[in-house]
N, CA and C atoms as an extended XYZ file, in Angstrom:
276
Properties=species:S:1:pos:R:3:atomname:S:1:resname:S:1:resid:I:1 pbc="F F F"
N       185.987     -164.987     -106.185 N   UNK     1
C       185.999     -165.411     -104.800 CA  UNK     1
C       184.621     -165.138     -104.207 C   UNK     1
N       184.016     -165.711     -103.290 N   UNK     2
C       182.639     -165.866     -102.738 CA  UNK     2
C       182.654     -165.120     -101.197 C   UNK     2
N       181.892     -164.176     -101.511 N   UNK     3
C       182.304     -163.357     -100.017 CA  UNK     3
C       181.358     -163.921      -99.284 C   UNK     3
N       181.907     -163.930      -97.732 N   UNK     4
C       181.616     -164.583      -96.875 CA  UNK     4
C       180.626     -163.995      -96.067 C   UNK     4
N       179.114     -164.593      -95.692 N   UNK     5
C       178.030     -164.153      -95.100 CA  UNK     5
C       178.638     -163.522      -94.211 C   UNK     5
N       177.767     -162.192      -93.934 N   UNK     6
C       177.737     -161.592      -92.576 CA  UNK     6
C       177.027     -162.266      -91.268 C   UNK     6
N       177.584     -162.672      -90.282 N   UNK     7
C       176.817     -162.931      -89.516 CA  UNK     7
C       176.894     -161.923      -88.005 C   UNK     7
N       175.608     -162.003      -87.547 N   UNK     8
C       175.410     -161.399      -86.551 CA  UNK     8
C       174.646     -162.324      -85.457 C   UNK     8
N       175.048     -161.087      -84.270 N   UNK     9
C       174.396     -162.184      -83.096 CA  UNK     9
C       172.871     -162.022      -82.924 C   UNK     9
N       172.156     -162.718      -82.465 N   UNK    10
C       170.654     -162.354      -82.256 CA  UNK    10
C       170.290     -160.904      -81.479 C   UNK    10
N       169.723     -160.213      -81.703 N   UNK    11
C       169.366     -158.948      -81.102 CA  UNK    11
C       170.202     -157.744      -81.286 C   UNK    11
N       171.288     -158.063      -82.293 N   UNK    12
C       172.256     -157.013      -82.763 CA  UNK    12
C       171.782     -155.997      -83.727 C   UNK    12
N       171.079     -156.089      -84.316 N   UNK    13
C       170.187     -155.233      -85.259 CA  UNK    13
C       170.011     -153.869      -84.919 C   UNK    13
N       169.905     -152.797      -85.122 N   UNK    14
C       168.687     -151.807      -84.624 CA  UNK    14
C       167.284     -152.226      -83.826 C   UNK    14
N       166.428     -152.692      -84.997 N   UNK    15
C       165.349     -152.892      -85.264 CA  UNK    15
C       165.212     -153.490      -83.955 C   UNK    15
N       166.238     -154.800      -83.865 N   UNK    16
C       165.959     -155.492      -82.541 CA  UNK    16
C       166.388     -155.063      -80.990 C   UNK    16
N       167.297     -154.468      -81.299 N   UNK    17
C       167.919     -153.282      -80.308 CA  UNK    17
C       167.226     -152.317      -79.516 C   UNK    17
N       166.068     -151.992      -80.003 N   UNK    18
C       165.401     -150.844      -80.118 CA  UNK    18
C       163.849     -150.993      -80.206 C   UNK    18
N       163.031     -152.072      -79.876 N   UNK    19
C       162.149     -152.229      -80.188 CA  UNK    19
C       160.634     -151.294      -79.832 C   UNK    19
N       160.138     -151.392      -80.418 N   UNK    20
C       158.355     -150.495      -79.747 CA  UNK    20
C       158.042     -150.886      -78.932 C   UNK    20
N       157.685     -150.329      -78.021 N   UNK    21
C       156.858     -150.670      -77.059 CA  UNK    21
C       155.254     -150.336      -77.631 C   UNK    21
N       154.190     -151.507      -76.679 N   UNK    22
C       152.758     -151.138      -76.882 CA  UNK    22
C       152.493     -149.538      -75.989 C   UNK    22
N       151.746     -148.898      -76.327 N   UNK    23
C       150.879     -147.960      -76.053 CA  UNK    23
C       150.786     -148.495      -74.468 C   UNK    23
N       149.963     -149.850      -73.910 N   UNK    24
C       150.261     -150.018      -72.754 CA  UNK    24
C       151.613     -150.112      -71.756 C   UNK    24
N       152.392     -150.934      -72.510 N   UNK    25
C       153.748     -150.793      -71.653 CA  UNK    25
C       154.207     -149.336      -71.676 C   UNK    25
N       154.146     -148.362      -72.697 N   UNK    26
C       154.283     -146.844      -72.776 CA  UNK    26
C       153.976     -146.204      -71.429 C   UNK    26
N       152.580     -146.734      -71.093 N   UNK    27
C       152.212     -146.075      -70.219 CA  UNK    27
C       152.602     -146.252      -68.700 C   UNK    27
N       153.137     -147.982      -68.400 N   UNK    28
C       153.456     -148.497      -67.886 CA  UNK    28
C       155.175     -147.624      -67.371 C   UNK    28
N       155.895     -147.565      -68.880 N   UNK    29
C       157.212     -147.273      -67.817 CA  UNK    29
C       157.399     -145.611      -67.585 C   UNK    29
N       156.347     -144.541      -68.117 N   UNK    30
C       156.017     -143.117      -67.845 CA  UNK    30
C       155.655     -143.185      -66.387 C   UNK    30
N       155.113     -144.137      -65.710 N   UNK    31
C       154.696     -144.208      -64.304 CA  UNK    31
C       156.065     -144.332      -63.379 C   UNK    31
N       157.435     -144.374      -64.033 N   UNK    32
C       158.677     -144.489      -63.557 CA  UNK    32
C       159.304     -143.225      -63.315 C   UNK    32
N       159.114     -142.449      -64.683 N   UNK    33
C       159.709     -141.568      -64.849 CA  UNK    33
C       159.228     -139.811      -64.935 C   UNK    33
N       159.773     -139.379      -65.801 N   UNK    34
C       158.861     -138.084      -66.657 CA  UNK    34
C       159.283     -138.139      -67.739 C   UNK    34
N       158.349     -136.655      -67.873 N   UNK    35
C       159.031     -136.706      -69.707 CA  UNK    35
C       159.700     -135.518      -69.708 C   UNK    35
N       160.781     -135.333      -70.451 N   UNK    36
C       161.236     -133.698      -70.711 CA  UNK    36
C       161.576     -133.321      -72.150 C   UNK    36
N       161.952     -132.392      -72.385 N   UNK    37
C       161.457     -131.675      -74.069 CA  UNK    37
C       163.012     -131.823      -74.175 C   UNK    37
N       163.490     -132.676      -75.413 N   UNK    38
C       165.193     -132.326      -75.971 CA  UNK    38
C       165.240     -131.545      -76.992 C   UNK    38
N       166.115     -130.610      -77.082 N   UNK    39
C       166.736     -129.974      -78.444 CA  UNK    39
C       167.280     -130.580      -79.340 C   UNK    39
N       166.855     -130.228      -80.322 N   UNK    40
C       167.416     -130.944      -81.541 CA  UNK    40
C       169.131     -130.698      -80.982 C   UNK    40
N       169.812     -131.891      -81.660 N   UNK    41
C       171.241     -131.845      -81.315 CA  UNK    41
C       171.912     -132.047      -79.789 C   UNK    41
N       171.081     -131.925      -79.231 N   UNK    42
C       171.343     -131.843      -77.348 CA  UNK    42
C       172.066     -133.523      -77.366 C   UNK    42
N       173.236     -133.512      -76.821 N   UNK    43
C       173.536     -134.638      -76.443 CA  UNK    43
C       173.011     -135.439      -75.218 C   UNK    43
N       172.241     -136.981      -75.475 N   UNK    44
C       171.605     -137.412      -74.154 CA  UNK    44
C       172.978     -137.938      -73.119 C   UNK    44
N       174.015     -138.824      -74.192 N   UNK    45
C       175.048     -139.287      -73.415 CA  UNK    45
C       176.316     -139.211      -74.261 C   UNK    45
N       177.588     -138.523      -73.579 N   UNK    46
C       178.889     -138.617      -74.116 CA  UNK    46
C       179.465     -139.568      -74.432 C   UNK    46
N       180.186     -139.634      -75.405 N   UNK    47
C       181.261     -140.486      -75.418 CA  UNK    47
C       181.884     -140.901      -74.087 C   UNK    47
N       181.868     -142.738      -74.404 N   UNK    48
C       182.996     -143.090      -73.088 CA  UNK    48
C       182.073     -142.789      -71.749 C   UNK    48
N       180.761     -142.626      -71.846 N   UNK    49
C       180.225     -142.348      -70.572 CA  UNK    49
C       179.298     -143.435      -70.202 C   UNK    49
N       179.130     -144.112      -69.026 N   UNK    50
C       178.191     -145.163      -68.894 CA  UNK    50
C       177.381     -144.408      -68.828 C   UNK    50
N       176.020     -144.756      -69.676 N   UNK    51
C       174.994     -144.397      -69.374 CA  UNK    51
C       173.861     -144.834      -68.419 C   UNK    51
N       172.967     -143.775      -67.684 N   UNK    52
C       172.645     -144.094      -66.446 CA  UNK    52
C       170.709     -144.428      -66.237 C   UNK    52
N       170.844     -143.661      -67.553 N   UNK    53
C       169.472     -143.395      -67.625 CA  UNK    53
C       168.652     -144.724      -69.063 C   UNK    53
N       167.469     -144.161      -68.698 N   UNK    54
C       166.442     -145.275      -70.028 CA  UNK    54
C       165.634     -144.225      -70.976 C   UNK    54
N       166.279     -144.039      -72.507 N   UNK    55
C       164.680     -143.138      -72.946 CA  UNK    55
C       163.863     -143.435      -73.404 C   UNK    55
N       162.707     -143.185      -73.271 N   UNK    56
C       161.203     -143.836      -74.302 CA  UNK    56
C       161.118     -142.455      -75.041 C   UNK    56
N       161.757     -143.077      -76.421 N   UNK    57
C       161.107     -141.533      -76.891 CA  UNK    57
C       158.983     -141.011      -77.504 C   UNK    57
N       158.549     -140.438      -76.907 N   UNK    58
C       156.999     -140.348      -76.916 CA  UNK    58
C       156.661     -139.649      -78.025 C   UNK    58
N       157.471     -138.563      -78.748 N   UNK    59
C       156.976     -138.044      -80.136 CA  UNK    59
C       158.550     -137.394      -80.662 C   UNK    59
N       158.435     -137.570      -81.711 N   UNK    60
C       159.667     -136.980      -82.407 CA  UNK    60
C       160.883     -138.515      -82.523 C   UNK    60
N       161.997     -138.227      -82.925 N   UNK    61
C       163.196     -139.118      -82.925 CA  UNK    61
C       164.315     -139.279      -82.109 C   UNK    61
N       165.157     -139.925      -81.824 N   UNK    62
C       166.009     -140.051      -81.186 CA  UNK    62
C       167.047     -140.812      -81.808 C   UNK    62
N       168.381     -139.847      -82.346 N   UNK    63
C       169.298     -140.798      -83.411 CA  UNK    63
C       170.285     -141.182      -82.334 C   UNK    63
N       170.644     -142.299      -82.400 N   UNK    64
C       172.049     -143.279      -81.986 CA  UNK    64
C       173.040     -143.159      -82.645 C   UNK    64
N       174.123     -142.745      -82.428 N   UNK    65
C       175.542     -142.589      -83.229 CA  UNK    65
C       176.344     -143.866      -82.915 C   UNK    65
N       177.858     -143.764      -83.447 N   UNK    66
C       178.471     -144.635      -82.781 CA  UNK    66
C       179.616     -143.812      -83.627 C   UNK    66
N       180.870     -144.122      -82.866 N   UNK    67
C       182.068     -143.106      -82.839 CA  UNK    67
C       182.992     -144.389      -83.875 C   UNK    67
N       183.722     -144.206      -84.822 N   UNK    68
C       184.333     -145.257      -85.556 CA  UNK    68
C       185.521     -144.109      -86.058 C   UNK    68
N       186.503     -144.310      -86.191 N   UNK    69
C       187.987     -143.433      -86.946 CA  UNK    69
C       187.550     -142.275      -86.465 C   UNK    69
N       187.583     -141.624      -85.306 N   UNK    70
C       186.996     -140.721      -84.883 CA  UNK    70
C       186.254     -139.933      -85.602 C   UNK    70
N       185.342     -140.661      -86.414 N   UNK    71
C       183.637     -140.042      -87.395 CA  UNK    71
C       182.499     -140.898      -86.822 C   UNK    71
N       181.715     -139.533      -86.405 N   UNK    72
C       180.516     -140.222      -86.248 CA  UNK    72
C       179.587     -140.531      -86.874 C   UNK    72
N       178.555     -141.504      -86.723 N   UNK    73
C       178.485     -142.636      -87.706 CA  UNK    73
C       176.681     -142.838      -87.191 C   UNK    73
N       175.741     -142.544      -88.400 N   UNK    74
C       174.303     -142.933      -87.653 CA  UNK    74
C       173.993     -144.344      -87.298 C   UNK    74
N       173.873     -144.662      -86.117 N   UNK    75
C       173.594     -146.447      -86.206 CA  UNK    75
C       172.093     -146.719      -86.234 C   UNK    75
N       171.593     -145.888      -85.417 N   UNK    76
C       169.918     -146.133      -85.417 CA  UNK    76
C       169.047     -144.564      -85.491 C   UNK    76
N       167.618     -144.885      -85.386 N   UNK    77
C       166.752     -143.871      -85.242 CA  UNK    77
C       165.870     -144.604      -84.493 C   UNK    77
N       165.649     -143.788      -83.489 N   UNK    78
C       164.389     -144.335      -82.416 CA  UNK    78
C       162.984     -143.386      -83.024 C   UNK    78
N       161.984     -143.768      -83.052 N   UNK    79
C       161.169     -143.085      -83.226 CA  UNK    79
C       160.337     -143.028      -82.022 C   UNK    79
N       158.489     -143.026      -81.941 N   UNK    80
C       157.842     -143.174      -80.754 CA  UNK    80
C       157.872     -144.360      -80.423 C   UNK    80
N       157.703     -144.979      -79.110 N   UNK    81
C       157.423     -146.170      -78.865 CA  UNK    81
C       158.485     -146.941      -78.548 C   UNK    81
N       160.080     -146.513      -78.924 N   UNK    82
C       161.128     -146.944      -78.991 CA  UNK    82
C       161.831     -146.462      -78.144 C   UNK    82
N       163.009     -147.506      -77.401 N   UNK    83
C       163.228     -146.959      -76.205 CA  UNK    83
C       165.210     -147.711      -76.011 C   UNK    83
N       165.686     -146.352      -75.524 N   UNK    84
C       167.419     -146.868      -75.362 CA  UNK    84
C       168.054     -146.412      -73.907 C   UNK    84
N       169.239     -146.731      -73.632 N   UNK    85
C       169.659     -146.605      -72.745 CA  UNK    85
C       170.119     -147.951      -71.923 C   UNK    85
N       170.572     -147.450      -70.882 N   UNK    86
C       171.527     -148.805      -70.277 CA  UNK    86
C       170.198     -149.932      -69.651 C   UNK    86
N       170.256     -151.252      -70.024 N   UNK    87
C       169.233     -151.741      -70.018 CA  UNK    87
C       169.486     -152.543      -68.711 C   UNK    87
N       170.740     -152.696      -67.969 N   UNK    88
C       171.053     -152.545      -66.930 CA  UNK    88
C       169.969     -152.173      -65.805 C   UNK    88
N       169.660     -151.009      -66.004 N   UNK    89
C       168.550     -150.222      -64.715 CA  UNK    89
C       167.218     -151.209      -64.951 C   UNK    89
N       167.109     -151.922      -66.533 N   UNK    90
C       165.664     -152.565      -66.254 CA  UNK    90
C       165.725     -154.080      -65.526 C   UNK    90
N       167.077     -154.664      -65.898 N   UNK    91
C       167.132     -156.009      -65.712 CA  UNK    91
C       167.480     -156.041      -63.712 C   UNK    91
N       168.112     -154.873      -63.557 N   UNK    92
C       168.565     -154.889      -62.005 CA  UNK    92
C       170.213     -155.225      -62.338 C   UNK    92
């Protein structure tokens, strides 16, 4: 039997999800905000919680989970330049 392509929607990816920002736009959306130092493990947002905020992460990582059979599950890694959160606050 011939298994059937995966398809996905455009921008469903990580990669695309999550993209770099230039060094200029970097600097661009730091003029919004601040920066603050996370602990390894520190949760940014709970389960089931709208999130309110945007992060650019500037050095180090930032992993994305996602909750599936109640196991959590790595979906992404943000590195520098890469930025998550409710995209809501950017569009208005």
């Amino acid at each position: 039997m011939d298994s059937i392509p995966e398809t996905r929607l455009p921008g469903s990816s990580p990669d695309e999800m999550f993209p770099v920002l230039t060094a200029e736009k970097q600097a661009r959306v730091l003029t919004h905000g601040r920066i603050r130092k996370v602990t390894s493990g520190e949760i940014l947002v709970e389960l089931n919680q709208q999130p309110t905020k945007v992060f650019l992460v500037v050095e180090g990582k930032l992993e994305a989970l996602r909750v599936s059979d109640n196991r959590e599950e790595l979906f992404a890694i943000c590195g520098p330049g890469m930025f998550t959160g409710e995209l809501n606050l950017l569009s208005g």
